[in-house]
N, C-alpha and C positions, 0 to 999 in steps of 0.2 A: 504494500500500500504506500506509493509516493506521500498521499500526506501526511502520513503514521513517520515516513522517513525524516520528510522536513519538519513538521510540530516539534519529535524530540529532539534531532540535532539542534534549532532553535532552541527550545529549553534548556540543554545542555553548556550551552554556549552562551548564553544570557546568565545562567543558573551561573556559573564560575567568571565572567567577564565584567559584570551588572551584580546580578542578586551579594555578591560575595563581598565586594567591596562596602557597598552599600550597609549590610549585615554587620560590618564592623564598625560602624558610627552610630552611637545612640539615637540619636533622629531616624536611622533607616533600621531598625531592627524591626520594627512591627510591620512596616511596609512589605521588606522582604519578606518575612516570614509570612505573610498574609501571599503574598505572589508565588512563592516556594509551594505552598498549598494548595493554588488555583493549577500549577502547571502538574503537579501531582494528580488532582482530579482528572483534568487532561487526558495525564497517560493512563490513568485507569479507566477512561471510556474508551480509551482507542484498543486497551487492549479488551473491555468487553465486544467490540469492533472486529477482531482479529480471529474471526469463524471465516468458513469456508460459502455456507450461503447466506448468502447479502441480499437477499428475496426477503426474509423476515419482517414482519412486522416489526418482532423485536430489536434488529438490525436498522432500519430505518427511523425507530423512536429514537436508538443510541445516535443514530446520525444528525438526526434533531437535535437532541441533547449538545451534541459535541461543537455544532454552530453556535450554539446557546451560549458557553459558555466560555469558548472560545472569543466570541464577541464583549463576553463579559472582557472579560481578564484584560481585553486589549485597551477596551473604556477605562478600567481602572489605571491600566497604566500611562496611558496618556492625559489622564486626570487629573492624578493623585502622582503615583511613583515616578513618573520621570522627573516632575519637578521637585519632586521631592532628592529625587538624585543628581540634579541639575543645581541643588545648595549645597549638597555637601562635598561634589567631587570639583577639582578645580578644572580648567580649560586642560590644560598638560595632561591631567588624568583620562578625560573622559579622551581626547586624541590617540593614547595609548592602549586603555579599554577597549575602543572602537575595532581598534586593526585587530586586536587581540580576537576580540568577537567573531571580527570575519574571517580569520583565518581558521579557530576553530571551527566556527559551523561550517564550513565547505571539508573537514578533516570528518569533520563528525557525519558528512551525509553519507560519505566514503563510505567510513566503520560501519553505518548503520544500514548500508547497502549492501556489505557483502559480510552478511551473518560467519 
């Protein structure tokens, strides 16, 4: 499943480049940890997701679900946590986070492509 691939590589690479730094400043700990949560939900619908038929009812309610809450998560971080990460990291940082980011995730779709 490509999107199953990209969501976690993303998470992955957010989780350790963003959530992590973040996680260590008193102002970002509850943010993180509230984000850390939501991408957890995530991968526990994708992997209720990860049957063979996708005809289901029940497969189509999780696919529901997984836009649901997908779209949550993103609201909140464009909300709330990036500007929340946007006070505590300096310009230098977030330049060096960034690359850090994008290199991961393009390593991670890798990994997570060839099981």
């Amino acid at each position: 499943m490509d999107l199953k691939i990209e969501l976690e590589a993303h998470a992955a690479a957010e989780e350790r480049y963003l959530y992590c730094p973040i996680l260590m400043d008193d102002n970002g700990l509850t943010p993180s940890r509230h984000a850390l949560s939501e991408h957890h939900e995530i991968e526990e619908i994708l992997e209720d997701m990860s049957v063979n038929d996708k005809s289901t009812a029940a497969w189509q309610k999780k696919a529901v679900e997984l836009g649901q809450t997908v779209r949550h998560h993103l609201k909140e971080e464009e909300r709330g946590f990036f500007q929340q990460a946007g006070k505590i990291l300096t310009d230098k940082q977030k330049v060096a986070l960034a690359g850090k980011y994008r290199r991961d995730l393009k390593r991670m779709k890798k990994v997570l492509s060839n099981p």
